[in-house]
PAZAPA-4460 file (N, C-alpha, C; in steps of 0.05 Angstrom, whole numbers, plus 32768, in hexadecimal, padded with zeros to 4 digits):
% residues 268
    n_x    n_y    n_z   ca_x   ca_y   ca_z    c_x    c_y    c_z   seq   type   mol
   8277   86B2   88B4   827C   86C6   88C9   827D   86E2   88BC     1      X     A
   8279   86F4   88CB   8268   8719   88BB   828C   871E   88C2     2      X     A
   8293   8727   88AE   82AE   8735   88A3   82B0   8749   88C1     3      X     A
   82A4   875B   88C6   82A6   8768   88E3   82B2   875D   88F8     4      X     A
   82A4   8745   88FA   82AE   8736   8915   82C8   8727   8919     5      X     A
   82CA   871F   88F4   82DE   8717   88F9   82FA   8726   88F9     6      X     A
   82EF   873B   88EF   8307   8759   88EF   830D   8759   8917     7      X     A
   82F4   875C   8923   82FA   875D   893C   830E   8747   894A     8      X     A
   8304   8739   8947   830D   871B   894F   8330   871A   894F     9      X     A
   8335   8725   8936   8356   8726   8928   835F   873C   893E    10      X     A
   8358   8751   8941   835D   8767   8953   8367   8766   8972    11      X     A
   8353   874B   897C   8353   8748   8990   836A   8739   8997    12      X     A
   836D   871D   8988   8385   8716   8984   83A1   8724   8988    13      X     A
   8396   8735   8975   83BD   874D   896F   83BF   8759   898E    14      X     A
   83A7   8762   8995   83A4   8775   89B3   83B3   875D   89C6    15      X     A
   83A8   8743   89C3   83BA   8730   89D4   83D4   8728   89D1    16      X     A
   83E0   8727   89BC   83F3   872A   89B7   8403   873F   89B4    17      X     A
   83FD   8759   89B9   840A   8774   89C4   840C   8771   89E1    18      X     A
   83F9   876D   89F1   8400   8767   8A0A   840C   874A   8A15    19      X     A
   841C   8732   8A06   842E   8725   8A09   844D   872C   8A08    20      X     A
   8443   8741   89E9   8462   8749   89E2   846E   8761   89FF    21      X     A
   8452   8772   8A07   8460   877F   8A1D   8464   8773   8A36    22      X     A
   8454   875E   8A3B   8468   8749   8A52   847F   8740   8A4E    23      X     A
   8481   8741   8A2F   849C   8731   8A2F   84B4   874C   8A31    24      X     A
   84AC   8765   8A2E   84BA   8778   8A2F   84C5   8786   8A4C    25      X     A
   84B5   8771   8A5E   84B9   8775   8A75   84D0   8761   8A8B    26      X     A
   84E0   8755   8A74   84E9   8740   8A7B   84FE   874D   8A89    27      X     A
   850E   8762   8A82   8526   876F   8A90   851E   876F   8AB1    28      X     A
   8509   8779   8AC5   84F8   8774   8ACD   84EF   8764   8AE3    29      X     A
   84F9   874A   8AD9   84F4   873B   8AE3   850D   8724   8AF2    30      X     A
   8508   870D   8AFF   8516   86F9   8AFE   8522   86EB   8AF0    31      X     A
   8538   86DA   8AEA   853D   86CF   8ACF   852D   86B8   8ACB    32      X     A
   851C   86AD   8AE3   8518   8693   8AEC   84F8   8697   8ADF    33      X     A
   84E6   86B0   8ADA   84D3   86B8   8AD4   84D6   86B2   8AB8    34      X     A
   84EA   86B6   8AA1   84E9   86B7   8A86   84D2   869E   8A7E    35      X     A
   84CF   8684   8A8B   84C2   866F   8A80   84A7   8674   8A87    36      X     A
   84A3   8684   8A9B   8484   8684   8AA1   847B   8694   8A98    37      X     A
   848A   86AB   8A8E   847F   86BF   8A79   847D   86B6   8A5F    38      X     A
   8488   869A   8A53   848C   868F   8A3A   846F   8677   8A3A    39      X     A
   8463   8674   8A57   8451   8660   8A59   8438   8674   8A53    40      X     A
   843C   8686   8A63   8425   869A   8A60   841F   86A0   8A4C    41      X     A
   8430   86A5   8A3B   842D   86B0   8A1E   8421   869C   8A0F    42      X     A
   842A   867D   8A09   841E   8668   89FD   8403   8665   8A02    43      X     A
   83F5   866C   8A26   83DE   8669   8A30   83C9   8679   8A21    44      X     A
   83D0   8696   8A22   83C9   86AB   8A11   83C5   86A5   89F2    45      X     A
   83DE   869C   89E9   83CE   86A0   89C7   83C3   868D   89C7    46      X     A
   83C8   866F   89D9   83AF   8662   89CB   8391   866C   89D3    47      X     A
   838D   8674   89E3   8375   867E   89EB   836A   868B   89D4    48      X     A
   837A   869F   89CF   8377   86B3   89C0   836E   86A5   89A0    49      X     A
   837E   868F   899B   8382   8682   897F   835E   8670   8984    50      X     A
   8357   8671   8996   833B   8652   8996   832A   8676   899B    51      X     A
   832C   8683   89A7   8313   8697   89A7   830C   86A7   898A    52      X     A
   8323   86A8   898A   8321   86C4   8972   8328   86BB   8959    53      X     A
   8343   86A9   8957   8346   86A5   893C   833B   8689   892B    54      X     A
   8339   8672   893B   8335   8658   8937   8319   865C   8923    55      X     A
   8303   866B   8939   82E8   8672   891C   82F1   8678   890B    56      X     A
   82FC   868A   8904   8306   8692   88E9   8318   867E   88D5    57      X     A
   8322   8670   88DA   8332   8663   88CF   831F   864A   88CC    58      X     A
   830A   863F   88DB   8302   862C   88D3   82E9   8636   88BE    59      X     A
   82E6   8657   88B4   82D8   865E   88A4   82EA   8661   887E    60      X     A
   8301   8654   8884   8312   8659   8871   8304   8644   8859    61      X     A
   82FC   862F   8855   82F1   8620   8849   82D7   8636   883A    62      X     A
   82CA   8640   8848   82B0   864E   8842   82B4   8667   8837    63      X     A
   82D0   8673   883A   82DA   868E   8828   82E7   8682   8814    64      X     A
   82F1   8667   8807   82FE   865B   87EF   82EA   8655   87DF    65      X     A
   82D9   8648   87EE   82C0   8649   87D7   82AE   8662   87D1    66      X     A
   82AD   8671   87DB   82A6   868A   87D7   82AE   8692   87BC    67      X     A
   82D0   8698   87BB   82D7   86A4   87A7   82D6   8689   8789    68      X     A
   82D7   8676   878F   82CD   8663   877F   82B5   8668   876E    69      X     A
   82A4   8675   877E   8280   8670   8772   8287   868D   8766    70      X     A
   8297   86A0   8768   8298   86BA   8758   82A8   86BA   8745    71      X     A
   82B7   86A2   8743   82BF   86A5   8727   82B8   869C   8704    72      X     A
   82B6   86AA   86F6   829A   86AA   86E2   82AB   868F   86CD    73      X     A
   8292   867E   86C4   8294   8663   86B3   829B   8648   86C7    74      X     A
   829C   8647   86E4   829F   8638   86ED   8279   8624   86F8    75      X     A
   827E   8612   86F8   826B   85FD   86F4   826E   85DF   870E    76      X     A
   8256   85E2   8710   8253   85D3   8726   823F   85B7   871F    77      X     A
   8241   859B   872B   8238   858B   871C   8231   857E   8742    78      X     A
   820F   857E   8735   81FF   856E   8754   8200   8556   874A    79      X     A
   81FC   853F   875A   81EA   852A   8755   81D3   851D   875C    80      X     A
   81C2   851B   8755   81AE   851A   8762   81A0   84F9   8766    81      X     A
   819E   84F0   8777   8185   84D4   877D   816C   84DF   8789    82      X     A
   815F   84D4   876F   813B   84E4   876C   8135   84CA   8777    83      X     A
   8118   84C7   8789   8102   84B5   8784   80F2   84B7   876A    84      X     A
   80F3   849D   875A   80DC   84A1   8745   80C5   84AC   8742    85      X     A
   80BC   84B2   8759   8094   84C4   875D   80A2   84DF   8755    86      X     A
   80BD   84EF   8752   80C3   8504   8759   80AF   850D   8733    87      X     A
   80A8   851E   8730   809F   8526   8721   80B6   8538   8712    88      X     A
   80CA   8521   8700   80DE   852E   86F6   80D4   854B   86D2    89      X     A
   80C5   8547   86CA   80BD   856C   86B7   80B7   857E   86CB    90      X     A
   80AA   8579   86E9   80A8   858B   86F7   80C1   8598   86FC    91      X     A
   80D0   8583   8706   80EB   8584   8710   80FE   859C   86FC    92      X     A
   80FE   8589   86E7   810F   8599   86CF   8105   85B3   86C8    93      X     A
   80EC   85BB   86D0   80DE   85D3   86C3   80EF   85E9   86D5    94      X     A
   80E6   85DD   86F0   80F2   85F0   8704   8116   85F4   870A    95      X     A
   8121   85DF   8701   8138   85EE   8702   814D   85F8   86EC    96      X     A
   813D   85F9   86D8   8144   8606   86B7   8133   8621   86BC    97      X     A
   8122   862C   86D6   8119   8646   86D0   8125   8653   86E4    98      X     A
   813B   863E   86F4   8151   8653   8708   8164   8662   86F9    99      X     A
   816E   867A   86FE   8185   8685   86FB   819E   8671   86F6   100      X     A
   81B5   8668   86E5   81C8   865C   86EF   81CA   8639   86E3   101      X     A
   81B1   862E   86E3   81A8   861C   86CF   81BD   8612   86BD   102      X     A
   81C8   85FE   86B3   81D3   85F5   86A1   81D1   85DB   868D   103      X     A
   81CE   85C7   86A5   81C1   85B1   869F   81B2   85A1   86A7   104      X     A
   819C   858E   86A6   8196   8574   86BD   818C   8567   86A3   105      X     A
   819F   854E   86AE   819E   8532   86A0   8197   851B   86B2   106      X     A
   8184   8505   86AC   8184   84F5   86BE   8191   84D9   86AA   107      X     A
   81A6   84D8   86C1   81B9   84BE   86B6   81B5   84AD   86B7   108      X     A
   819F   849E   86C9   819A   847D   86CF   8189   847A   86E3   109      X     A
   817D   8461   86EF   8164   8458   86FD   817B   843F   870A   110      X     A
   816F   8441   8724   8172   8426   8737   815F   841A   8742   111      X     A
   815B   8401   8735   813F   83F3   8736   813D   83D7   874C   112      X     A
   813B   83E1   876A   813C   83CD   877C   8127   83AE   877F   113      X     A
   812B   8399   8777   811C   8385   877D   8128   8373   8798   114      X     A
   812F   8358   8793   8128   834E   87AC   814E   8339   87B2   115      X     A
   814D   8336   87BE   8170   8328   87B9   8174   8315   87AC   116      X     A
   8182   830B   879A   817E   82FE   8787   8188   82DF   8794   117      X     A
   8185   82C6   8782   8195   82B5   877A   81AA   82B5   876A   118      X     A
   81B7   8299   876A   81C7   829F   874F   81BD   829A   8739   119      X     A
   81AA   828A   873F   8198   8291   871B   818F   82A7   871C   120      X     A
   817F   82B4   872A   816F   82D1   8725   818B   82DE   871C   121      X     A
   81A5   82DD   872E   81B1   82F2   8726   81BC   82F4   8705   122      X     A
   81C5   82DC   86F5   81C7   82D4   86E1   81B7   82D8   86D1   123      X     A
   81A0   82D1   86D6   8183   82D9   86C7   817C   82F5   86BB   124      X     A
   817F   8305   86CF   817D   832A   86C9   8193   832E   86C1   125      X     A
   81AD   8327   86C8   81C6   8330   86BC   81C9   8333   8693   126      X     A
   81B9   8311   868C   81B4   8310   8681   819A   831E   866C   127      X     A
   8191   8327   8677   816D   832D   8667   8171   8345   866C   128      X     A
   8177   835B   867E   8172   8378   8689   817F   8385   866B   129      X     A
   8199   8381   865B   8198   8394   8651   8184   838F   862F   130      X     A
   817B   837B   862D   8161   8372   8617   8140   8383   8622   131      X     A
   8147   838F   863C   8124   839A   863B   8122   83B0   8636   132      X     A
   8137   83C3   8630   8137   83E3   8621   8154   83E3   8614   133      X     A
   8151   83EA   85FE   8170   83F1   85EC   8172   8409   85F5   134      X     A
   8167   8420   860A   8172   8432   8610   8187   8438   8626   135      X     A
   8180   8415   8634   8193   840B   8650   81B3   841A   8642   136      X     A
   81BF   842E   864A   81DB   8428   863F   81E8   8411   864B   137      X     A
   81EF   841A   8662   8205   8400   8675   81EA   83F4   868F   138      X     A
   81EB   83DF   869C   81E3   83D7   86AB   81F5   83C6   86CB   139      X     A
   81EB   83CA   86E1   81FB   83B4   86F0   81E8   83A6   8700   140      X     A
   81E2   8388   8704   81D9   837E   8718   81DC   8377   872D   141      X     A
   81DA   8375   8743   81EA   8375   875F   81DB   8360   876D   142      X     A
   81E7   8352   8780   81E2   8335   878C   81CF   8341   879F   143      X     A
   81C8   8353   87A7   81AD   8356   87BD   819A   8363   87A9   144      X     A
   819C   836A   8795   817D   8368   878B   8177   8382   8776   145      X     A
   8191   8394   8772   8190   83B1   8768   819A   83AF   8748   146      X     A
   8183   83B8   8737   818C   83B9   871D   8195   83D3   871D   147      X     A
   81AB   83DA   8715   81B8   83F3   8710   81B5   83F9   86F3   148      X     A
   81AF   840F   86E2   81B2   8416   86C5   81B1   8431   86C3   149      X     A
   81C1   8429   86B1   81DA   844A   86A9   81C3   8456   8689   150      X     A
   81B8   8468   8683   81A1   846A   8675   81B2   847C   8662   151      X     A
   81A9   8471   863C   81B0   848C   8632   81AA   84A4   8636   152      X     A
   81BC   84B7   861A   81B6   84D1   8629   819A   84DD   861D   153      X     A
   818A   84EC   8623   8174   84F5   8622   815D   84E2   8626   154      X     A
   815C   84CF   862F   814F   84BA   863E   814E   84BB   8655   155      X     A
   8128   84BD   8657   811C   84BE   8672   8121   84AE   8683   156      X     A
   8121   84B1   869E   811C   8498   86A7   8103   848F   86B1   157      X     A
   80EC   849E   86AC   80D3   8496   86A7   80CA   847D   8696   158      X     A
   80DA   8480   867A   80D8   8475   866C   80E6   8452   8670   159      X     A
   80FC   8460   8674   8113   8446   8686   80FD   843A   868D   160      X     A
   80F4   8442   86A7   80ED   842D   86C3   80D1   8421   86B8   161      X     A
   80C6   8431   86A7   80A6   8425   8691   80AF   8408   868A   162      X     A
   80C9   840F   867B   80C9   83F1   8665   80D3   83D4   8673   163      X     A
   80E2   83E5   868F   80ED   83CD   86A0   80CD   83C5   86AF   164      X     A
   80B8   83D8   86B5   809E   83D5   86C0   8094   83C1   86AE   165      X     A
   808A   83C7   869B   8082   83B6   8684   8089   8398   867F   166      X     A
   80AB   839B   8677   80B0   8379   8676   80AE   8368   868D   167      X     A
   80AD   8379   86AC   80A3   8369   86BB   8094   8365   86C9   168      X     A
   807E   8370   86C1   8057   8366   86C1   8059   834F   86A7   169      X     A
   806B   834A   8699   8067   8338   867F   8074   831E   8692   170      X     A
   808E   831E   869B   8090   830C   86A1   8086   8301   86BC   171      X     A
   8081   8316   86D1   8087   830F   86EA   805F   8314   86F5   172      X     A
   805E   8321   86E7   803C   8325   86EA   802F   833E   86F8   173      X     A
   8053   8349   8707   8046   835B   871B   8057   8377   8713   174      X     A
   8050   838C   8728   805C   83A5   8718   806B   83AD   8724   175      X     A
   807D   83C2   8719   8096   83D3   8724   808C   83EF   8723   176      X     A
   808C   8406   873D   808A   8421   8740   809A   842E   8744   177      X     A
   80AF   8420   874D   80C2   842F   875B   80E3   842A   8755   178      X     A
   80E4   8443   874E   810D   8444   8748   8114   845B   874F   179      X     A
   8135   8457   875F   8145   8474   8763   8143   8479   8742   180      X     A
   8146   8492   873E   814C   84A2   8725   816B   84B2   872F   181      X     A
   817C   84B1   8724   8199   84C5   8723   8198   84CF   870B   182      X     A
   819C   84EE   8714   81A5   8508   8700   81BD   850D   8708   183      X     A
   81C0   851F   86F9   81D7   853B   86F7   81CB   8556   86F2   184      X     A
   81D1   8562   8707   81C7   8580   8703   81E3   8585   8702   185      X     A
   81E6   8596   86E9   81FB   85B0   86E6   81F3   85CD   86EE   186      X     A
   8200   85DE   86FA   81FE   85F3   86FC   8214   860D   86FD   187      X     A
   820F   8624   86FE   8220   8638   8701   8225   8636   8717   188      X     A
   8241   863C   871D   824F   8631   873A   8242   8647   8747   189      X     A
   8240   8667   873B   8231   867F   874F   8214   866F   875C   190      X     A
   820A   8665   874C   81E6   865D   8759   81E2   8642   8764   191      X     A
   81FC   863B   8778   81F9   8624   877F   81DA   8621   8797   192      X     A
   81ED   862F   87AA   81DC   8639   87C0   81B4   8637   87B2   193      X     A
   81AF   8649   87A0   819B   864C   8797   8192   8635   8791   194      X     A
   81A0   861B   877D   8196   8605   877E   8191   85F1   878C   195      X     A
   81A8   85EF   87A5   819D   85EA   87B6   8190   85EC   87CD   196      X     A
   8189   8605   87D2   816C   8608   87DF   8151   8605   87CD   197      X     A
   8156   85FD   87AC   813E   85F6   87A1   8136   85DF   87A8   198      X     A
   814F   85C7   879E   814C   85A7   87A3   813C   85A5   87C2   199      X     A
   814C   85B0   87D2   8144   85B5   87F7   812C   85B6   87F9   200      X     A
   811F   85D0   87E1   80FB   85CD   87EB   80EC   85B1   87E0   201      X     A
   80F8   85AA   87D3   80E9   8591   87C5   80F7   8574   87D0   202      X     A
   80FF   857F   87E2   8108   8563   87F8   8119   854F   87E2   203      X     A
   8136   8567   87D5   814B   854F   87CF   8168   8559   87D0   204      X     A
   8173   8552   87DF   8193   8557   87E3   81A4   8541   87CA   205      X     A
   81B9   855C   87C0   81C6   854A   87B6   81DB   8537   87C6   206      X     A
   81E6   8529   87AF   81F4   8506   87C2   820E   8510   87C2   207      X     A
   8210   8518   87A9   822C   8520   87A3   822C   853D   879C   208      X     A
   824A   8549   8792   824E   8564   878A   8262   8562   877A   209      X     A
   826E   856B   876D   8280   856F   875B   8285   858D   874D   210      X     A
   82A2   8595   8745   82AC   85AF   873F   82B6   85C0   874D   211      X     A
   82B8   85D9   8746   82D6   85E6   8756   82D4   85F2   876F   212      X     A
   82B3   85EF   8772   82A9   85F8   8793   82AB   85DB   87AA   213      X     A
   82AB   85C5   87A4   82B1   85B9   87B0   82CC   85AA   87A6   214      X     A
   82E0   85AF   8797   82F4   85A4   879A   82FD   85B7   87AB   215      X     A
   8300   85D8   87A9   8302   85E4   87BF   8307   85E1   87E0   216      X     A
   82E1   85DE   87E6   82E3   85CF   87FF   82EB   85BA   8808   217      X     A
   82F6   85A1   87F7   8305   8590   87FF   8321   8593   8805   218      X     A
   8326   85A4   87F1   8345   85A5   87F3   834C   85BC   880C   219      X     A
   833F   85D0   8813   8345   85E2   8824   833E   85D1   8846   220      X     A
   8320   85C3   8840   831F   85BA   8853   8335   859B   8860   221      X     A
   833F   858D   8851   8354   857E   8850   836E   857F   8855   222      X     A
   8376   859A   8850   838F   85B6   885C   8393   85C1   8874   223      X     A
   8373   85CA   8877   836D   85D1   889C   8380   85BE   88AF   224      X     A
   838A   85CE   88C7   8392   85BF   88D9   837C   85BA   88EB   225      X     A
   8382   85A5   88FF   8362   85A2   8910   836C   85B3   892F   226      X     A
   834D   85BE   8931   8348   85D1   8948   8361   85D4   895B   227      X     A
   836E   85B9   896A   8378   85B9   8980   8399   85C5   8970   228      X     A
   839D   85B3   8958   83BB   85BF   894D   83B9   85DA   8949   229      X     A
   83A8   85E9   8939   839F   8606   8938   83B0   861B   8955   230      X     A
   839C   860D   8968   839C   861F   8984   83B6   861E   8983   231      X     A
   83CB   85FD   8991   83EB   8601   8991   83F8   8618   8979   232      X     A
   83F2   8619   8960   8401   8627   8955   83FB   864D   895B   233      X     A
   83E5   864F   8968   83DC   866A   8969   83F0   866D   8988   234      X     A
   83F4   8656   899C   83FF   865A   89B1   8417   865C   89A9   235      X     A
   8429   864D   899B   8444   865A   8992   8448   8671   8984   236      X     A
   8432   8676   897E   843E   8691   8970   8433   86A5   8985   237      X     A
   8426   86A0   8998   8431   86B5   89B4   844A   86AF   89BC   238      X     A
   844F   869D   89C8   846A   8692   89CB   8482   86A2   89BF   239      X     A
   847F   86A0   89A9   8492   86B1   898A   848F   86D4   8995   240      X     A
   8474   86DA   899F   8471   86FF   899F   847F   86FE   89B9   241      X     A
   847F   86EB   89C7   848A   86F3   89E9   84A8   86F6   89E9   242      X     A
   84AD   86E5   89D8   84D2   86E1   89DC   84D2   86F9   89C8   243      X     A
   84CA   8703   89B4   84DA   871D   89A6   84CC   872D   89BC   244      X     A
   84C2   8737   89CD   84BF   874B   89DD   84CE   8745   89F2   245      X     A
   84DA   8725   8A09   84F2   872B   8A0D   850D   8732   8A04   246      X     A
   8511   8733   89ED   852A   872D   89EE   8527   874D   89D7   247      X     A
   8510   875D   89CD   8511   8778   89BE   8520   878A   89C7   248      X     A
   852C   878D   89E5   8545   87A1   89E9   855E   8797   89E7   249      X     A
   8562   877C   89E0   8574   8777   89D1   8580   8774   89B5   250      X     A
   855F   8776   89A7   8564   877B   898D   8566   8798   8984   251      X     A
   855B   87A3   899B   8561   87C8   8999   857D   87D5   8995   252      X     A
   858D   87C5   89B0   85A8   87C1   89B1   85B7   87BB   89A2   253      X     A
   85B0   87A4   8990   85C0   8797   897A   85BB   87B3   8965   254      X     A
   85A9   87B7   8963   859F   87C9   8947   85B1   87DD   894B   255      X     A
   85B0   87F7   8966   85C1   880A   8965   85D9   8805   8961   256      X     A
   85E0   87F0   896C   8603   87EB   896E   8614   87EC   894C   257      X     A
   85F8   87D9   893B   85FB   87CD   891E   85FC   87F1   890C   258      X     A
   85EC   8805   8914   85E5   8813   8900   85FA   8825   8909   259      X     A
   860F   8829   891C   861E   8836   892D   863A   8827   8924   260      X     A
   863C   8813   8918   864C   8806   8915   8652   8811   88F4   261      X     A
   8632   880B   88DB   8635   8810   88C5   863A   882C   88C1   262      X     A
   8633   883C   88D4   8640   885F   88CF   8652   885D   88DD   263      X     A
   8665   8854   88E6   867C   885E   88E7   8693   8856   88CB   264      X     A
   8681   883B   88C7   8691   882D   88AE   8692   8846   8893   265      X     A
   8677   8848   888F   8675   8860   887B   8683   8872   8882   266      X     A
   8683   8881   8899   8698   8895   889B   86BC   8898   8891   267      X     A
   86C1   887C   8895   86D9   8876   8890   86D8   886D   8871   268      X     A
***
């Protein structure tokens, strides 16, 4: 939201709540039997006032925390990324080591989908998967069919998914093309934005996010009250401006009586 509007927005508010407090200043005025309907009116008012004018803004509070997040210098942001294997990862890496903001991309592991297993198949690969590359760091096999492997570090997963290709045209006769690839893009928390509208043109959203722009938005957004509690509290606090505007010629009263009271004390 453009800082203007929301300057307006706030304004409009106070303007409604100046004209509650002078209803309520009108209480002398009136009936005694009127005080509640002027106390209803008032609640009616600020919530109105709280869902028109202030509620946007407050639900923009998330998006001004991370703001000042991404401006503060050494902070670091960590994507994750699930590539399709065709993705042409040196292309990949070329292009986002010649962005602004750049820090790291590592690709951590390959998920290599075949078919649902048995309990022999599952036994079988559990067994043999980490003998077809010593570069496998960790591996997991899963009962529908997904070899999971956690890849050392500076290890392709080109290379990965080759040697798992390889041993199984040896055994199985036929071939493997295809595996998720997972990275880690690191970045400067300032050039998030920038990175991802890069991934975006090359058709890849990250899965995950990590660092102090999104612990940020979790935690602010996790804080927020929701829309409808918002409004009630904007209506009590008309509520709150109406009753100090009835009852402000009594605190006028109190005040002269008190400062009329302390000079005479001083006098004596």
């Amino acid at each position: 939201m453009d800082i203007l509007i929301a300057i307006i927005y706030i304004i409009l508010f106070i303007l409604m709540m100046v004209f509650v407090f002078s209803v309520g200043m009108l209480r002398p005025y009136m009936p005694k039997k009127e005080l509640a309907l002027v106390l209803v009116a008032a609640f009616i008012i600020g919530a109105i006032g709280g869902a028109l004018f202030l509620e946007p803004i407050y639900q923009e509070v998330p998006s001004v925390a991370t703001m000042v997040e991404k401006n503060i210098p050494g902070n670091e942001e960590t994507m994750y990324l699930d590539l399709s294997s065709s993705v042409n990862m040196n292309e990949l890496r070329k292009d986002l080591e010649s962005t602004e903001g750049f820090i790291s991309f590592d690709e951590t592991g390959i998920t290599i989908p075949l078919w649902k297993f048995n309990d022999q198949e599952y036994q079988y690969f559990n067994s043999i998967l980490g003998n077809i590359d010593s570069h496998y760091k960790k591996y997991n096999v899963t009962e529908d069919g997904k070899l999971e492997i956690e890849l050392e570090d500076n290890y392709s997963s080109y290379d990965a998914l080759k040697s798992f290709s390889d041993w199984y045209r040896l055994v199985y006769g036929g071939s493997i093309s295809y595996g998720q690839v997972h990275a880690e893009l690191v970045v400067d928390s300032a050039s998030v934005d920038e990175f991802r509208s890069l991934l975006l043109e090359k058709g890849i959203v990250p899965s995950k996010m990590e660092g102090p722009i999104q612990n940020t938005l979790n935690d602010t957004t996790t804080s927020l009250l929701p829309s409808y509690q918002f409004v009630l509290v904007t209506g009590v606090v008309g509520v709150i401006v109406a009753a100090l505007g009835v009852y402000y010629e009594s605190f006028g009263v109190f005040s002269r009586k008190f400062k009329k009271f302390m000079g005479e004390k001083r006098k004596r």
